[in-house]
C-alpha positions in Angstrom: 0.0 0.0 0.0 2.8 2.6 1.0 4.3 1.3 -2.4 1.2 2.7 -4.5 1.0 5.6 -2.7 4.5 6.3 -3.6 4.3 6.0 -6.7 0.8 8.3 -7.0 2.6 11.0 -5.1 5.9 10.6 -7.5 3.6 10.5 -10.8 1.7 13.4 -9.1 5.0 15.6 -8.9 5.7 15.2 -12.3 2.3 15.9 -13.5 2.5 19.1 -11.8 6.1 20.1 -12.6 4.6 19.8 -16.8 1.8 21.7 -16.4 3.9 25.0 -14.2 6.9 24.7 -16.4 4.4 24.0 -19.8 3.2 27.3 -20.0 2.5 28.5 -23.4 5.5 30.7 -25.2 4.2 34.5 -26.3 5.4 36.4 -29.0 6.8 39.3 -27.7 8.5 40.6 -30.8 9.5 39.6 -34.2 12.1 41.6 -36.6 13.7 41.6 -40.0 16.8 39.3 -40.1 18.4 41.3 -43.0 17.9 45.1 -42.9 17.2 45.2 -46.8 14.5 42.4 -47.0 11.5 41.0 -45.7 11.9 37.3 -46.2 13.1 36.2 -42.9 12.2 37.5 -39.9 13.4 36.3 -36.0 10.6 35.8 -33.5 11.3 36.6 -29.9 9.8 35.2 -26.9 8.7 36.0 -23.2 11.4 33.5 -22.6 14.8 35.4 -23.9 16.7 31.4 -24.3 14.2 30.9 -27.3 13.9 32.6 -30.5 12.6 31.4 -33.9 12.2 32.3 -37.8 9.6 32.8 -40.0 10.6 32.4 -43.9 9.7 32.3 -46.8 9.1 28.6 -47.8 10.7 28.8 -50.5 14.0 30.7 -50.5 15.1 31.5 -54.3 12.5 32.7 -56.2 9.3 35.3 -56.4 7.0 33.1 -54.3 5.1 35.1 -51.6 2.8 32.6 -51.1 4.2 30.1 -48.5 5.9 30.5 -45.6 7.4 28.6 -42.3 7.9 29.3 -38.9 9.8 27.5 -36.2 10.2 28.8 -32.3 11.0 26.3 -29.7 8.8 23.2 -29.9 6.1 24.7 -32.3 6.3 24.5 -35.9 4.0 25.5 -39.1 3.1 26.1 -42.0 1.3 29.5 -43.5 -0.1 29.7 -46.9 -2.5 31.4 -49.4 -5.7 29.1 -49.1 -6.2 29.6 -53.2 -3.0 30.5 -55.6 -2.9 34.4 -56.2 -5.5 35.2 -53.9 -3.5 37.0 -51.2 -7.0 37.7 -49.3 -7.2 34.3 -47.6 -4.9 32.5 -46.0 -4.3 29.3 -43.7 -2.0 28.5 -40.8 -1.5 24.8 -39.6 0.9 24.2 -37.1 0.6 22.5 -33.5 -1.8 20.8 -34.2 -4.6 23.8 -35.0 -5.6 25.2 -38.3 -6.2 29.0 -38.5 -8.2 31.1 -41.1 -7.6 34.7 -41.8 -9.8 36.3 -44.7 -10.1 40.1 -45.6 -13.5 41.3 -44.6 -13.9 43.4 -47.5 -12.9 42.5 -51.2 -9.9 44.2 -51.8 -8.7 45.9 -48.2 -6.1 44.0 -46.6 -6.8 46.0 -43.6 -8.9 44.1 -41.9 -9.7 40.6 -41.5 -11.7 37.4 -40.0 -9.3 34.9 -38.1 -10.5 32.1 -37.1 -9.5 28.7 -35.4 -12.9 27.1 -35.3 -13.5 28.2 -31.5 -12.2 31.4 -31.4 -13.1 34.5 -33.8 -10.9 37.4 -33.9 -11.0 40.7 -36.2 -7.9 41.8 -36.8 -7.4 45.4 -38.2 -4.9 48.0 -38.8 -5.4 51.2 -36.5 -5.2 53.5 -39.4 -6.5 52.7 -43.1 -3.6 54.7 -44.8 -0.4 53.8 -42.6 -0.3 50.2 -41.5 1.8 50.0 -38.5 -0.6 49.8 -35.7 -3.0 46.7 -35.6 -5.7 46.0 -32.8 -7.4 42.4 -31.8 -11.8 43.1 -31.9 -13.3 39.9 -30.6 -16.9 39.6 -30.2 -16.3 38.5 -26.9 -13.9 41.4 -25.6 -12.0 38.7 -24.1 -9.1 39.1 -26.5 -7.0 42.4 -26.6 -3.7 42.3 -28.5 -1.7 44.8 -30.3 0.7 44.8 -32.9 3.3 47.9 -33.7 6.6 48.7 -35.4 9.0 49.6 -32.8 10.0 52.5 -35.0 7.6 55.1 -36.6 8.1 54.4 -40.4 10.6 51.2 -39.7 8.1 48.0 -40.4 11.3 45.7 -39.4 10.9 45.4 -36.2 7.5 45.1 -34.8 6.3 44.4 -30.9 3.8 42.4 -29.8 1.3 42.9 -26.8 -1.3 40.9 -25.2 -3.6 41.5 -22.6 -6.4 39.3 -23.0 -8.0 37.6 -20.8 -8.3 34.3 -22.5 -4.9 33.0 -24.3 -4.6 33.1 -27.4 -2.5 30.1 -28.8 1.0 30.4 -30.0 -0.2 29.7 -33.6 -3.2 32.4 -33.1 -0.3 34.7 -32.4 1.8 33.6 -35.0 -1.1 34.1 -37.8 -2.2 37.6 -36.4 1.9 38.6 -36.8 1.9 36.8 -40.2 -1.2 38.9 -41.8 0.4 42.1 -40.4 3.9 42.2 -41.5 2.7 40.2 -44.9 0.4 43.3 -45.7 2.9 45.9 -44.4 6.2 44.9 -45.5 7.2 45.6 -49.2 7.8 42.2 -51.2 12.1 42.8 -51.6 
């Protein structure tokens, strides 16, 4: 008996020591990699011992389309849901699929992501310069922020969020994506 108890206490410890140390990484910030392009980019995390990319998928080339990212354990794929339509596109990764589509035809300043529990509209501050975006969820549970770091610099751009329900690291990683895809030049 003392034996099994043991063993529930020891399996116990590790079940909590997983659960305090599994805490979800948060994008805190993500910048060029190169000053004179915008076809890699470093992430930074709330945890300064892990930083990832996000590239282009396919390095040579005019493709725009597809792109990866890679920070710590979590790993995905982004990419135009139809070929030249840059106004809906997909993110799978960790296990989730993510939807982001422009609300209206045409104006890649606001869109409709979606994971298939939570809805999120994601706009740019200002129609006419696009380097402040804002999270609008029909629950006002979510409130992020996207900005450039520098006023007229869109390679480096911080990350904030205060909501009160978490947003997954691949919810993060699309609402980055759709930003700097839409206000970075294509060089």
């Amino acid at each position: 008996m003392i034996y099994l108890f043991k063993r529930l206490f020891i399996l116990w410890i590790i079940c909590c020591t997983f659960v305090l140390n599994g805490r979800a990484q948060r994008i805190k910030s993500i910048a060029t990699l190169w000053s004179d392009s915008f076809r890699e980019w470093v992430i930074y995390t709330d945890d300064e011992d892990i930083t990832g990319f996000l590239r282009l998928q396919w390095a040579t080339g005019d493709d725009w389309s597809s792109w990866t990212y890679q920070t710590g354990e979590h790993y995905g794929v982004i990419q135009q849901k139809w070929s030249n339509d840059p106004s809906q596109w997909e993110l799978r990764g960790d296990n989730e699929v993510i939807t982001a589509r422009t609300i209206w035809r045409d104006d890649f300043t606001a869109w409709n992501c979606d994971d298939g529990t939570t809805r999120i509209k994601w706009k740019s501050v200002y129609k006419n310069i696009l380097e402040d975006w804002v999270a609008d969820s029909p629950s006002g549970n979510i409130n992020c922020e996207l900005y450039v770091a520098w006023e007229g610099d869109p390679r480096e751009w911080i990350f904030e969020d205060n909501s009160e329900e978490e947003l997954s690291f691949a919810y993060q990683m699309m609402l980055v994506f759709i930003t700097i895809y839409h206000a970075t030049s294509k060089n």
